[in-house]
Structures are given as structure tokens and as C-alpha cells.
Backbone bond lengths (Angstrom), bond angles and torsions (degrees), N, CA, C in turn:
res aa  C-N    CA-C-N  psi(-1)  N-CA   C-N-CA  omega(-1)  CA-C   N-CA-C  phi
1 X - - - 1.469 - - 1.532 109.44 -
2 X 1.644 106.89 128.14 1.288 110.89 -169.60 2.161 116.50 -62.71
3 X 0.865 124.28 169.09 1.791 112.89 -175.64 1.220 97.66 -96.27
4 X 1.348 123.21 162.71 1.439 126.08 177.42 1.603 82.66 -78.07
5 X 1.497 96.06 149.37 1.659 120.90 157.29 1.447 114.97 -78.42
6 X 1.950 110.40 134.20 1.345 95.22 179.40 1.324 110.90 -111.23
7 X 1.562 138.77 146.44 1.009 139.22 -141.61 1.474 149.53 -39.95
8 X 1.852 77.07 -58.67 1.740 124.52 173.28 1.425 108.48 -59.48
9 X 2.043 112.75 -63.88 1.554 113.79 178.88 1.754 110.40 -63.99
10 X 1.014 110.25 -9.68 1.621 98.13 179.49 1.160 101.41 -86.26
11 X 1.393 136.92 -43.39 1.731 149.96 -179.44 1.550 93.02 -42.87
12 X 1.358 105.67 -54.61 1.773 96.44 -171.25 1.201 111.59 -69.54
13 X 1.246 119.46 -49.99 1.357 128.08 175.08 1.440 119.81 -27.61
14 X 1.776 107.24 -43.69 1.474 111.76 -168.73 1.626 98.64 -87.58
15 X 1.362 121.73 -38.25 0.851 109.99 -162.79 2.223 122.41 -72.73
16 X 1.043 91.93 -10.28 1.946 129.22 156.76 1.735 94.80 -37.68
17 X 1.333 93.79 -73.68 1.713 113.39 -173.08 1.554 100.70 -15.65
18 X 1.392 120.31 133.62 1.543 120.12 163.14 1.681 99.21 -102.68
19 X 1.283 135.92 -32.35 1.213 126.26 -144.05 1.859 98.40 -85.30
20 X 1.498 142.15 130.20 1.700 125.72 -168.55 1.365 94.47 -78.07
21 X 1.180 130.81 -31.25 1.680 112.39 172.81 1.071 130.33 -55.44
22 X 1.430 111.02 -32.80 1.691 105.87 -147.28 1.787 88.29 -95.63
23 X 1.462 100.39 -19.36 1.369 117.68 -161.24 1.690 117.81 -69.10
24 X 1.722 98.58 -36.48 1.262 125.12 -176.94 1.837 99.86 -88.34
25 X 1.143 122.36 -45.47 1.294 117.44 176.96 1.538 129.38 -85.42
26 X 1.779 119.98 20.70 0.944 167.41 -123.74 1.528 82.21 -153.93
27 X 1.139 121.79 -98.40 1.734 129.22 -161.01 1.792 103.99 -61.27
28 X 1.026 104.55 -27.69 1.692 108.07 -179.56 1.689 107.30 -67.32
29 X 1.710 111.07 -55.27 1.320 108.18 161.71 1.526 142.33 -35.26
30 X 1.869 95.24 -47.24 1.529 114.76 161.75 1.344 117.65 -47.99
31 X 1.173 108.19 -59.19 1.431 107.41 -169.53 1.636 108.67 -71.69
32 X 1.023 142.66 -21.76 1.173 139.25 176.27 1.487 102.86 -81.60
33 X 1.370 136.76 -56.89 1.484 126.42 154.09 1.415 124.00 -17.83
34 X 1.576 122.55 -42.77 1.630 146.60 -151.08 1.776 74.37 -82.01
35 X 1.422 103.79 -77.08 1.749 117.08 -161.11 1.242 88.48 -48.74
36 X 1.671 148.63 -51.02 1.145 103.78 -147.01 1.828 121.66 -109.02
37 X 2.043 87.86 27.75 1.481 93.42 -179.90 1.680 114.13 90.04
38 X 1.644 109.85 0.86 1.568 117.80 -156.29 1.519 87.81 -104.73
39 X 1.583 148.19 38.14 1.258 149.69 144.59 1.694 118.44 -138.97
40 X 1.277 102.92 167.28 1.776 110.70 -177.55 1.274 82.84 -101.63
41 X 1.686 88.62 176.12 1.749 104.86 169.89 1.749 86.38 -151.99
42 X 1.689 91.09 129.92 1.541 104.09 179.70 1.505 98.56 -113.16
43 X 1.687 127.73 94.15 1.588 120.20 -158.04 1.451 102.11 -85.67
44 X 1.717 119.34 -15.16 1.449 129.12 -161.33 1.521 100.67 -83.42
45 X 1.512 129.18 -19.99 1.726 122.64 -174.41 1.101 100.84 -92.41
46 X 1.579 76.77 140.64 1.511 104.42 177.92 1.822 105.38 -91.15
47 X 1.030 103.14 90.43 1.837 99.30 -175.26 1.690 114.38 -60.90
48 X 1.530 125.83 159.69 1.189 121.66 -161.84 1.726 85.68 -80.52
49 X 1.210 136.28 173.39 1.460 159.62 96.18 1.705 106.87 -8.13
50 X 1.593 105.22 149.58 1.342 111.88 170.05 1.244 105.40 -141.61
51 X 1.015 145.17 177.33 1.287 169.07 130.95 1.653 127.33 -50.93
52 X 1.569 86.76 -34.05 1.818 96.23 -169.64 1.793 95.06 -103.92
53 X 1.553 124.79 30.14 1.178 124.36 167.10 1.648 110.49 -115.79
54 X 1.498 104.76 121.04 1.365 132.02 26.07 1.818 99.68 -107.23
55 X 1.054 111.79 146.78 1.573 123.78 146.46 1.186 134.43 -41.99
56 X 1.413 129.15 79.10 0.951 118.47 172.31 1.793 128.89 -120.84
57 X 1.539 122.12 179.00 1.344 123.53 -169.37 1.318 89.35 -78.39
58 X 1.629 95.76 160.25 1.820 108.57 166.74 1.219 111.47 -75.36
59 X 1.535 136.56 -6.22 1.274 125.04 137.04 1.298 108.94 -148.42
60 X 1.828 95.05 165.57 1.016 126.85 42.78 1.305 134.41 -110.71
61 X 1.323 130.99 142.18 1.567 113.37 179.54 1.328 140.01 -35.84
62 X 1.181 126.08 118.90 1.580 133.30 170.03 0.781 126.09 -78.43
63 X 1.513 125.98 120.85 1.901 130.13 -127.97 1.912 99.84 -164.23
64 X 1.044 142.26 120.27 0.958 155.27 170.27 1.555 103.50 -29.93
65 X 1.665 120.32 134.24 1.521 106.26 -172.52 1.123 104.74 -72.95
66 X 1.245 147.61 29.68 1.582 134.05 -177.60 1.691 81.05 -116.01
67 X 0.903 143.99 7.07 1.612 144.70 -156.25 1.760 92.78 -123.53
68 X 1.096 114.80 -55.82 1.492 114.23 -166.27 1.585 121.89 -46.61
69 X 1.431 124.27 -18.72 1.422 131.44 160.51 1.202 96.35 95.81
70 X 1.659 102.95 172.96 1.252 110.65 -169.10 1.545 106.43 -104.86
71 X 1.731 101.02 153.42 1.817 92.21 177.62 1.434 119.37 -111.89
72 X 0.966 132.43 113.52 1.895 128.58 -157.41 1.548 83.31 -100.60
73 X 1.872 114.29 147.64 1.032 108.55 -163.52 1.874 90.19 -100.15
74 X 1.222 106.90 0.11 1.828 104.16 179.80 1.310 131.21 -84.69
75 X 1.640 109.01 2.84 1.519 104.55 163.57 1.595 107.58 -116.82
76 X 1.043 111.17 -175.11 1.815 97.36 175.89 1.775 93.58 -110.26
77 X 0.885 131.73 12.00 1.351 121.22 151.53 1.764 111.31 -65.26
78 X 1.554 96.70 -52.68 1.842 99.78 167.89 0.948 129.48 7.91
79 X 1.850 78.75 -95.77 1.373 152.58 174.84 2.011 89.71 -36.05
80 X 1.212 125.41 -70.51 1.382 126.15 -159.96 1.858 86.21 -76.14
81 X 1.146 125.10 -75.46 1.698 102.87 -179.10 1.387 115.40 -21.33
82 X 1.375 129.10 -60.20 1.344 120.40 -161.22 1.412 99.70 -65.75
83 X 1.391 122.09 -44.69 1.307 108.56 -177.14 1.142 122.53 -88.61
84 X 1.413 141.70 21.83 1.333 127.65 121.41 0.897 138.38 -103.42
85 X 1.975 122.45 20.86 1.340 108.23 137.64 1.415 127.17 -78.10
86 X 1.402 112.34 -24.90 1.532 105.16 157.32 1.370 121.14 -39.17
87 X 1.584 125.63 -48.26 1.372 143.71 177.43 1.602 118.80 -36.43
88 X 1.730 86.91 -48.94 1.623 103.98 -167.65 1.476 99.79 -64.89
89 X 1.736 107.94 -61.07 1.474 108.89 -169.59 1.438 94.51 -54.95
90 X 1.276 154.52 -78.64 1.280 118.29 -160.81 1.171 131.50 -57.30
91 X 1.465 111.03 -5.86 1.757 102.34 172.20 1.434 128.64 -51.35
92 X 2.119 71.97 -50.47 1.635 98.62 164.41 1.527 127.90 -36.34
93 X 1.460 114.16 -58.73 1.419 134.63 -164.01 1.533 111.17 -60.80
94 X 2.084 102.58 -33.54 1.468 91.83 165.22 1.031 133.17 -87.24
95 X 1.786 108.88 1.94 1.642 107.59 166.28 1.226 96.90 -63.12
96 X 1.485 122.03 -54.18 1.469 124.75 -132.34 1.679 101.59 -62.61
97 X 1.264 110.49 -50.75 1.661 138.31 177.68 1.714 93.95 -48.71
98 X 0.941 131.63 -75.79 1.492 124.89 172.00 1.396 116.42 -37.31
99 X 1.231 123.71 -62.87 1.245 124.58 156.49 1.459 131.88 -12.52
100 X 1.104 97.00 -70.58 1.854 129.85 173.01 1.371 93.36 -42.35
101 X 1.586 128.01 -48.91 1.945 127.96 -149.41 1.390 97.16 -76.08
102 X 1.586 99.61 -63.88 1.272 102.37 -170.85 1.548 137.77 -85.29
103 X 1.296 109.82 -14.86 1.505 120.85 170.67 1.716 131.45 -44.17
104 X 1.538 95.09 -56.89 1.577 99.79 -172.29 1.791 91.26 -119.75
105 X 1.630 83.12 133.24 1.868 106.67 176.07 1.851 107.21 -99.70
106 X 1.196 88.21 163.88 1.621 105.95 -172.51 1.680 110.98 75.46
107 X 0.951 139.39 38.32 1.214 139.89 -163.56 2.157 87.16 -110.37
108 X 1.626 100.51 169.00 1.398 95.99 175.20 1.515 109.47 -72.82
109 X 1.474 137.08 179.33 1.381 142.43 151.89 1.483 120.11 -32.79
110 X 1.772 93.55 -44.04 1.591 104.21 -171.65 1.638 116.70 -66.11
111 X 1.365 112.76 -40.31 1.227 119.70 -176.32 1.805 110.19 -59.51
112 X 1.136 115.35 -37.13 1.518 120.83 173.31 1.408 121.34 -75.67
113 X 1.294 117.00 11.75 1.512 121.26 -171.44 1.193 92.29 -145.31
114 X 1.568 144.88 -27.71 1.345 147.21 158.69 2.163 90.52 -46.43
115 X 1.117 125.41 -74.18 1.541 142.76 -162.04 1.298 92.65 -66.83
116 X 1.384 131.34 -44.80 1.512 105.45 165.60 1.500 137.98 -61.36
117 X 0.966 85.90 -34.76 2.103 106.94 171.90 1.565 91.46 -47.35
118 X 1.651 101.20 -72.65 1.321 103.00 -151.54 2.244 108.80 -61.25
119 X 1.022 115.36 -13.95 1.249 148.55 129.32 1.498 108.53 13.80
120 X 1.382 81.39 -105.34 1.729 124.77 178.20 1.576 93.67 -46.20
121 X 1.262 119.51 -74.09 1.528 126.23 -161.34 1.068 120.78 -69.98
122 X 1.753 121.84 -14.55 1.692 114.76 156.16 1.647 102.66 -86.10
123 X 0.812 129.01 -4.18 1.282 134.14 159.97 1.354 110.59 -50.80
124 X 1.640 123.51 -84.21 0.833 135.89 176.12 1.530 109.17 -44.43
125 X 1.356 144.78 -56.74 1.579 134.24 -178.77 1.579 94.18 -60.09
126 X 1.289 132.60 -50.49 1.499 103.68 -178.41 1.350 119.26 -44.92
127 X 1.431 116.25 -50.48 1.649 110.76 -160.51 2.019 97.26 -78.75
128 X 0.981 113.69 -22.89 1.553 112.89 163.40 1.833 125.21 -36.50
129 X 1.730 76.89 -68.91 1.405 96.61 169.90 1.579 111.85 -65.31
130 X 1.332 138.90 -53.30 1.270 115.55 -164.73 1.332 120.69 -80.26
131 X 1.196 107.53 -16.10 2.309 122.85 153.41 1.116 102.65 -36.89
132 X 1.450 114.68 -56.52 1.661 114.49 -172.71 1.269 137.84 -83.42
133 X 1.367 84.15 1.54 1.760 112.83 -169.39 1.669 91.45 -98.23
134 X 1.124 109.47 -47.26 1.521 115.57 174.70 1.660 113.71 -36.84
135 X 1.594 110.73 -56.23 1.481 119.58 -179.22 1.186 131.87 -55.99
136 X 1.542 93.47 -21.84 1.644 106.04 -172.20 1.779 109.17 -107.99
137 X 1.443 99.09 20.27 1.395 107.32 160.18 2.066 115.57 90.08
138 X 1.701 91.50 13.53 1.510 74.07 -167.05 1.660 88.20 -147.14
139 X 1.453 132.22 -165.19 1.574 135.75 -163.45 1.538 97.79 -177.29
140 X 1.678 76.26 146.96 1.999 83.49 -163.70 1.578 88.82 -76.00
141 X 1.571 88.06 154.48 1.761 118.24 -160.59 1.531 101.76 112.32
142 X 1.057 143.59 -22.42 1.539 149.80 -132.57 1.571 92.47 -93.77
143 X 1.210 122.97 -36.16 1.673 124.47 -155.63 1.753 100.15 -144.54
144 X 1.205 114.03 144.51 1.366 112.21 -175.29 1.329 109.63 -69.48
145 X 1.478 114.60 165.21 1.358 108.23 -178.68 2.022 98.10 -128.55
146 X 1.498 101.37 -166.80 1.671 92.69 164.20 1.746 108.15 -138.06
147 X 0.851 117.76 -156.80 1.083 122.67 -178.40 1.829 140.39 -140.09
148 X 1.446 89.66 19.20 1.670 99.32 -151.90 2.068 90.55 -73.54
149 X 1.195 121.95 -11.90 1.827 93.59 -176.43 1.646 88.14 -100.35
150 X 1.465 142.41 29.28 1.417 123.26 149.91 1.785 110.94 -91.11
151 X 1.727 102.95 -33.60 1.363 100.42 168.02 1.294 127.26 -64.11
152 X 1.573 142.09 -5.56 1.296 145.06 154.59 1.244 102.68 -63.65
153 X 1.892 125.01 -49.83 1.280 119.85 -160.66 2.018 112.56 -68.43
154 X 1.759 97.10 -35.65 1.446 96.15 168.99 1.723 130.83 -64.18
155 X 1.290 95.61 -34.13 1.630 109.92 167.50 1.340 105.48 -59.31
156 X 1.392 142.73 -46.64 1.356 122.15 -156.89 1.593 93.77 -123.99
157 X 1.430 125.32 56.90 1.206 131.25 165.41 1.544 118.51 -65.89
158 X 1.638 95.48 -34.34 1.811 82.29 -173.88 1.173 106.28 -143.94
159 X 1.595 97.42 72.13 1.786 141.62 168.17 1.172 109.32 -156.99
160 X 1.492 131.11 98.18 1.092 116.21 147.79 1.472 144.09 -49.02
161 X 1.419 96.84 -40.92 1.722 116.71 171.31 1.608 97.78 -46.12
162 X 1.527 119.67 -82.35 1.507 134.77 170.57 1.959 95.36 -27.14
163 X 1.158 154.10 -79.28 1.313 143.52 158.02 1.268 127.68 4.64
164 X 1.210 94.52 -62.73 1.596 108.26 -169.80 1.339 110.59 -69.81
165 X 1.364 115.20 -51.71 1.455 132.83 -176.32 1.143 130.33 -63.63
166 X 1.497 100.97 -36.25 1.606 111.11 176.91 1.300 117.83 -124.85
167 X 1.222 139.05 28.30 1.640 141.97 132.07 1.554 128.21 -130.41
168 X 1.276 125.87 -5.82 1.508 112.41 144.71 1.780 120.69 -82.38
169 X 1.645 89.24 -48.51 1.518 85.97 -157.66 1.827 100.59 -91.88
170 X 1.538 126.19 0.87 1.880 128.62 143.56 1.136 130.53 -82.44
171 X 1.193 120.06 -41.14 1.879 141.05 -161.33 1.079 90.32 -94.12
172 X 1.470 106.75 -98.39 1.900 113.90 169.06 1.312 132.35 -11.64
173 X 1.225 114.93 -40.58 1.785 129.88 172.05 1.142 97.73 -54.79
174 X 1.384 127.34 -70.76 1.096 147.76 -124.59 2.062 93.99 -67.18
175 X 1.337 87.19 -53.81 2.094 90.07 152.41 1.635 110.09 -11.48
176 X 1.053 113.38 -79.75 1.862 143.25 -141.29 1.526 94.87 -65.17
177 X 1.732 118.00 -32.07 1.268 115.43 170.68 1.341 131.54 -102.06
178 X 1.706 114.34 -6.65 1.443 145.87 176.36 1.451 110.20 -78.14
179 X 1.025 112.70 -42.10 1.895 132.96 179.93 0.996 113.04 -50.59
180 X 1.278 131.68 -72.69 1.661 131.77 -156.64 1.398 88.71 -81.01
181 X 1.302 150.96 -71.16 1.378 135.50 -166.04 1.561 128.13 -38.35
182 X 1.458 90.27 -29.07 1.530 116.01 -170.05 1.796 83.02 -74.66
183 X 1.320 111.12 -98.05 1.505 120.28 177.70 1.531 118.09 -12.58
184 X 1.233 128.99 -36.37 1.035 110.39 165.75 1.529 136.87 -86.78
185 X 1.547 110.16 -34.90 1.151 117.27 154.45 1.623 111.57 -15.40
186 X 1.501 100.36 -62.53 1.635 110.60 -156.64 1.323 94.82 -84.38
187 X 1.041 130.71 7.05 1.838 115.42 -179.65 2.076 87.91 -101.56
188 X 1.099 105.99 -30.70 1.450 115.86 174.93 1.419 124.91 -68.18
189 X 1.295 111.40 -32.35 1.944 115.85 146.75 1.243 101.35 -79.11
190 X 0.774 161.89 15.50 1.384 135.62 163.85 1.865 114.76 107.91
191 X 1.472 104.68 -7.79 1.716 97.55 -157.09 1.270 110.48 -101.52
192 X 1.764 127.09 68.30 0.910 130.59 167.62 1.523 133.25 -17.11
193 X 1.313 98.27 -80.78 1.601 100.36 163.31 1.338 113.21 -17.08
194 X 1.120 97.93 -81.04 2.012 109.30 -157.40 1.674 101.53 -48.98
195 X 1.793 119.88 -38.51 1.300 110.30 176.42 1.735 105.75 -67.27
196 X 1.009 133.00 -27.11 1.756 137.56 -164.62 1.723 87.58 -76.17
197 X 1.490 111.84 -48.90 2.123 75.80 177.61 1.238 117.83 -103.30
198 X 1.356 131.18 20.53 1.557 125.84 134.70 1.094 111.04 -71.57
199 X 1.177 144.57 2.40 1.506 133.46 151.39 1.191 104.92 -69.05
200 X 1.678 130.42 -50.54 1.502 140.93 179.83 1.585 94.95 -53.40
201 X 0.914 139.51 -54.29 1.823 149.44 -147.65 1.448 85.77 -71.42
202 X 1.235 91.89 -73.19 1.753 100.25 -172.05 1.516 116.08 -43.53
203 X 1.253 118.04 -57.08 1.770 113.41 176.55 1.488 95.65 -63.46
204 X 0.839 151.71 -88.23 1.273 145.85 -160.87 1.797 131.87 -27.21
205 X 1.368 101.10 -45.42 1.601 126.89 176.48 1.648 92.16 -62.39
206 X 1.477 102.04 -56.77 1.503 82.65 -164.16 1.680 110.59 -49.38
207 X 1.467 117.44 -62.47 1.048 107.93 155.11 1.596 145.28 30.76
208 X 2.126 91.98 -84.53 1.071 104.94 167.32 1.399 121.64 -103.77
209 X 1.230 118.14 50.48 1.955 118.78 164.30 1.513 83.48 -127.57
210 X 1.252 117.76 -60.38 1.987 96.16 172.72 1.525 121.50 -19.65
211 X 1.326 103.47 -51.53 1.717 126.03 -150.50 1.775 80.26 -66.88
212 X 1.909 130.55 -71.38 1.187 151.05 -178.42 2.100 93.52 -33.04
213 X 1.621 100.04 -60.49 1.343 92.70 -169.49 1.475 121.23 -62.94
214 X 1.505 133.48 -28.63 1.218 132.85 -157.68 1.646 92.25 -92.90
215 X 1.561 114.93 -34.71 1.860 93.04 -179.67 1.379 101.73 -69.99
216 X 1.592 138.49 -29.79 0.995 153.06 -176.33 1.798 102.46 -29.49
217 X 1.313 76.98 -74.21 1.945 109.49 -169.81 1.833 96.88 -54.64
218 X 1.585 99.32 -50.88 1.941 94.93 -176.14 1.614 110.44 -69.63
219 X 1.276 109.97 -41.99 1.863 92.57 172.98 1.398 131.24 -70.51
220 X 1.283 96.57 -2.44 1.857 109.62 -175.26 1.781 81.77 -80.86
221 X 1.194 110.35 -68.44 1.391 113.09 -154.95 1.940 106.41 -63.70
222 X 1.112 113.00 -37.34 1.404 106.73 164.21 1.314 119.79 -46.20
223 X 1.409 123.85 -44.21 1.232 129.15 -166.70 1.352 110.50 -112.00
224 X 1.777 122.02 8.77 1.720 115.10 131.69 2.056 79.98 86.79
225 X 1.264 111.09 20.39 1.621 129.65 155.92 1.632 124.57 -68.45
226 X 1.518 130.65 112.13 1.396 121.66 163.82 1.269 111.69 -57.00
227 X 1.022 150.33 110.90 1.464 150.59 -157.10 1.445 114.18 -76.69
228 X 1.744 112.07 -12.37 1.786 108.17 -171.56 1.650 88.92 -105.64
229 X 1.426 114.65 -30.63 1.320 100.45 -166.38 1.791 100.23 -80.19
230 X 0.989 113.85 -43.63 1.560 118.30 -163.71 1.945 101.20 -64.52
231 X 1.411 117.09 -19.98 1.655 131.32 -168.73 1.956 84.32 -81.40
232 X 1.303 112.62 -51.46 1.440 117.82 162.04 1.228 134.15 -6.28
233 X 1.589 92.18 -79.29 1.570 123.54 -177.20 1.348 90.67 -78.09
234 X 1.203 137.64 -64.76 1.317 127.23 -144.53 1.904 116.93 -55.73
235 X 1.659 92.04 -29.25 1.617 116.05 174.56 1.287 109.17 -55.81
236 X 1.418 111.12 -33.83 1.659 114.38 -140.30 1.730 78.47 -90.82
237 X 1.459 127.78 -71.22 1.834 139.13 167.59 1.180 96.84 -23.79
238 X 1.268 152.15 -51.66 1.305 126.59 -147.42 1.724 108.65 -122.63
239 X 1.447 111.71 -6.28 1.030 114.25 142.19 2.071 95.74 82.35
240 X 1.612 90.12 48.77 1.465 117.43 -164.98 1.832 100.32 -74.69
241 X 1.370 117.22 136.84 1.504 108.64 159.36 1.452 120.69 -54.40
242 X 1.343 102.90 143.53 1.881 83.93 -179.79 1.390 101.23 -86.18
243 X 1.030 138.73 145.82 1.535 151.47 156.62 1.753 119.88 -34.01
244 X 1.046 132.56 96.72 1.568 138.93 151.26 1.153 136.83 -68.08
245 X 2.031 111.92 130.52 1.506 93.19 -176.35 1.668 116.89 -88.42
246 X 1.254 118.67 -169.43 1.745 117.67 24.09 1.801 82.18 -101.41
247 X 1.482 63.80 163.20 1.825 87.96 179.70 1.550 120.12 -120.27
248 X 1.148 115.56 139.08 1.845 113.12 -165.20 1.590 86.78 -86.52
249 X 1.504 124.89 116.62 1.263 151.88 -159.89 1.359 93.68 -95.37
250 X 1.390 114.64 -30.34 1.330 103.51 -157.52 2.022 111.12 -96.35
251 X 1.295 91.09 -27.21 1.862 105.49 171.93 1.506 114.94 -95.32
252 X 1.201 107.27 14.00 1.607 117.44 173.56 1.722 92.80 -122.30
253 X 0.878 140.57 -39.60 1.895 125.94 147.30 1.168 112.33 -41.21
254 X 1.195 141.22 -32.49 1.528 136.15 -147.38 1.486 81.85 -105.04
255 X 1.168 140.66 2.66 1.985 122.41 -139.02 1.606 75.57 -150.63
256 X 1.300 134.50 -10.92 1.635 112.15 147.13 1.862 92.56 123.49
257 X 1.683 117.77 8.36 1.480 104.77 -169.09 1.692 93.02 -88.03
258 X 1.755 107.47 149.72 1.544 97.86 177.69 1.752 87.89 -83.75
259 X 1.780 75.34 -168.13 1.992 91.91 170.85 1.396 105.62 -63.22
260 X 1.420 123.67 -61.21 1.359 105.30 176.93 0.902 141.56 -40.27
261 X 1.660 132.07 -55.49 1.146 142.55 162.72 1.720 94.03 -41.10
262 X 1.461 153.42 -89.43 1.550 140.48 164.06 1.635 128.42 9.98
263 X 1.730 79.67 -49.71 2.058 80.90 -169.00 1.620 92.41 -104.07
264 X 1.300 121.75 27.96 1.517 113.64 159.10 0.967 91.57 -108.19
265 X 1.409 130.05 -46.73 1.403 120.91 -163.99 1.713 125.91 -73.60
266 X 1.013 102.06 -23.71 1.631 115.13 171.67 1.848 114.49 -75.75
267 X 1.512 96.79 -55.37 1.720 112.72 -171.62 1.737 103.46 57.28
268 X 1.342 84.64 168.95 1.875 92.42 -175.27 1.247 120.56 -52.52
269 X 1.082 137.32 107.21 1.299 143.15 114.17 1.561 91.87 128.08
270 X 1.765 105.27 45.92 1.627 108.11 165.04 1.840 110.01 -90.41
271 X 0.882 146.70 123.63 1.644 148.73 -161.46 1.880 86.89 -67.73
272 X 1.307 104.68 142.52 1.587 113.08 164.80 1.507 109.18 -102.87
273 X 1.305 95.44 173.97 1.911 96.65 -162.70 1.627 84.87 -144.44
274 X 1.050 117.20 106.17 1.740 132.97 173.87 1.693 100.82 88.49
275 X 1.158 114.47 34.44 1.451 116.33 -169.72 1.789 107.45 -47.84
């Protein structure tokens, strides 16, 4: 009789995976195991480090973002660039989300099933996106990609606080105001589809910068942290992008930012975008 799988070592396990299929249908399994009570969760191990994290395919190439080219939305070559760098970043997102499960121990139950969700659901926009990537004649690997939101995740490996703060609820955000401009563009060529699952991306992300903000807010307060000043410092150590507007005001409320956190982030006389 096979052993139950326990949560965390399977998270790493998948996240090992180089191949995005097996990788994405891999985390879909998990999570249906998770729902149906069919794994442990050991939150107290400290799992070893690897070398072979993250897993990835031999392509697509990893290329400096000034390298990745430009995407014009008027040819469907564009049209297929833009949508598989969308592709990539979620490939990314299900490293990152794996990452998140298994990395840091002692955390509550919730936090490891919050990171699996979010898991599952960059899962799902990858295989979205590369369906659609399919139509338009091409498959992720096709166009180089870059890599700058895995280098935040390696920098703040052993900080969760630093994690939380600076790639769901900085990097990740940065989605919530990238989205709708994007989406319309493409409803404006013509490419329905591709705008119908940035609608999916978009509800979902918000989602997950809430998910980034609320452990955010609980490890500050566990550890007796001002949460704006220490989000501060933590930017300044890790050597965080600063955030640009305009910013959709209104899906960054929904995703857990107060007003304050808003009127720092905007400052005088930055234009809002879904204000």
C-alpha cells in the first residue's frame, strides 16, 4: 500500500519537474489530493535546498528584458509574443507558488493551502495560455523569455516576511495594473479569446496579492513589525523595483491594500487607473 504523500515534499518534488505539462498537471493532482484529505502536511521540516530548483524546460531562452522584443498587437506574430510572455510569467508564478508551500516551515495550515490554491490557478492560466498560443501557430519555448520575478524569489529565500512583501503583494501587483490595458488592446485586434482569460488572470491574481498581503500583515504582527516601515526597509535590502503608475486602485482594494498603503503608493499627482 502506497504512503500518503506529504504536502511540502511533494511541492518540491513538483516544482524539480522541467517538463510545463507534466509540471502543471502535477499541481492539479496535488490539489485535488489536498481537497480530498488524501495528503499530510509536516509544517515543522525544514526540507533540504536543491540545486535543481526551479525546474525548468530547455526552452525558452532566458534573455535580459531589454532582449525579449517588442510585441505589436497588429500582426498575429505580436499577438503570439505577447501571449507567451504572458505564458512564461505564469510558468513562472507556478514555480513561485510552489516555492511559497514548501520553502518556509512553521507557518499555520492555512498558509500552505492558501499557496497551493494559488498553485493550481497559475497552473491553470498557463495551460490557458499555451491552448491559445497553440492557435496562433506557435508553443511556449517559441520566443525567449526573462527572468527577473524568479530573481526576487531567490533573493528572499530565507525570509518569508521579505517573500511575502516583495513578490506577491510588489511583482504580483504589478499584474492588477498591467491587465486591463493589456485586455483591451487585444479585444481591439480582434483576439477575443486571449482577452476572455485575462479576465480569468485578472480575478484570480487579485486573489493572490490578498493571499501575499494577509500573511504579510500576520508575520509583521507576529513579530511585533510596523508593517509600512519594515515593507520600507525590506525594499531598500533586497533591492525591490519601486512600483509605477497608473495603478488600478480599484483591484488593489479588492487584493487587501489599505488607503494608506494607495496614497504611498501613488504620491502626488501620480494619475490612477480604475481609481
Amino acid at each position: 500500500m502506497a504512503s500518503t504523500p506529504e504536502l511540502r515534499a511533494w511541492a518540491q518534488r513538483c516544482l524539480k519537474g522541467t517538463d510545463p505539462v507534466a509540471k502543471t498537471d502535477e499541481v492539479a493532482r496535488m490539489a485535488a489530493a489536498h481537497a480530498a484529505g488524501a495528503c499530510t502536511l509536516d509544517a515543522g521540516a525544514a526540507l533540504p535546498d536543491s540545486a535543481a530548483i526551479p525546474g525548468r524546460p530547455a526552452r525558452p531562452e532566458l534573455v535580459s528584458p531589454k532582449r525579449v522584443g517588442r510585441r505589436s498587437m497588429v500582426t498575429p506574430e505580436g499577438r503570439a509574443m505577447l501571449i507567451h510572455a504572458l505564458a512564461h510569467i505564469e510558468f513562472n508564478a507556478v514555480n513561485l507558488a510552489l516555492d511559497a508551500l514548501w520553502r518556509f516551515p512553521g507557518m499555520p495550515p492555512q498558509y500552505y493551502a492558501d499557496w497551493l490554491r494559488v498553485a493550481n490557478e497559475e497552473a491553470t492560466h498557463f495551460r490557458l495560455l499555451a491552448a491559445h498560443l497553440a492557435t496562433l501557430g506557435h508553443a511556449y519555448g517559441d520566443f525567449p523569455g526573462h527572468d527577473s520575478l524568479w530573481e526576487m524569489v531567490h533573493k528572499t529565500r530565507g525570509d518569508v516576511t521579505a517573500r511575502m512583501a516583495l513578490v506577491p503583494r510588489t511583482l504580483e501587483a504589478r499584474g492588477l495594473d498591467a491587465v486591463p490595458p493589456l485586455r483591451a488592446k487585444l479585444a481591439q485586434a480582434g483576439d477575443l479569446a486571449a482577452a476572455a482569460i485575462l479576465d480569468i488572470i485578472l480575478r484570480d491574481e487579485v486573489g493572490h496579492v490578498e493571499i501575499g498581503n494577509r500573511w504579510y500583515r500576520w508575520l509583521c504582527e507576529r513579530q511585533g513589525l510596523e508593517p509600512y516601515a519594515t515593507y520600507d526597509e525590506l525594499v531598500v535590502r533586497y533591492e525591490a523595483p519601486q512600483s509605477k503608475g497608473p495603478f488600478n486602485l480599484a483591484a488593489r482594494r479588492l487584493a487587501g491594500f489599505t488607503e494608506q498603503e494607495l496614497a504611498r503608493l501613488a504620491g502626488p499627482g501620480t494619475p490612477p487607473a480604475g481609481a
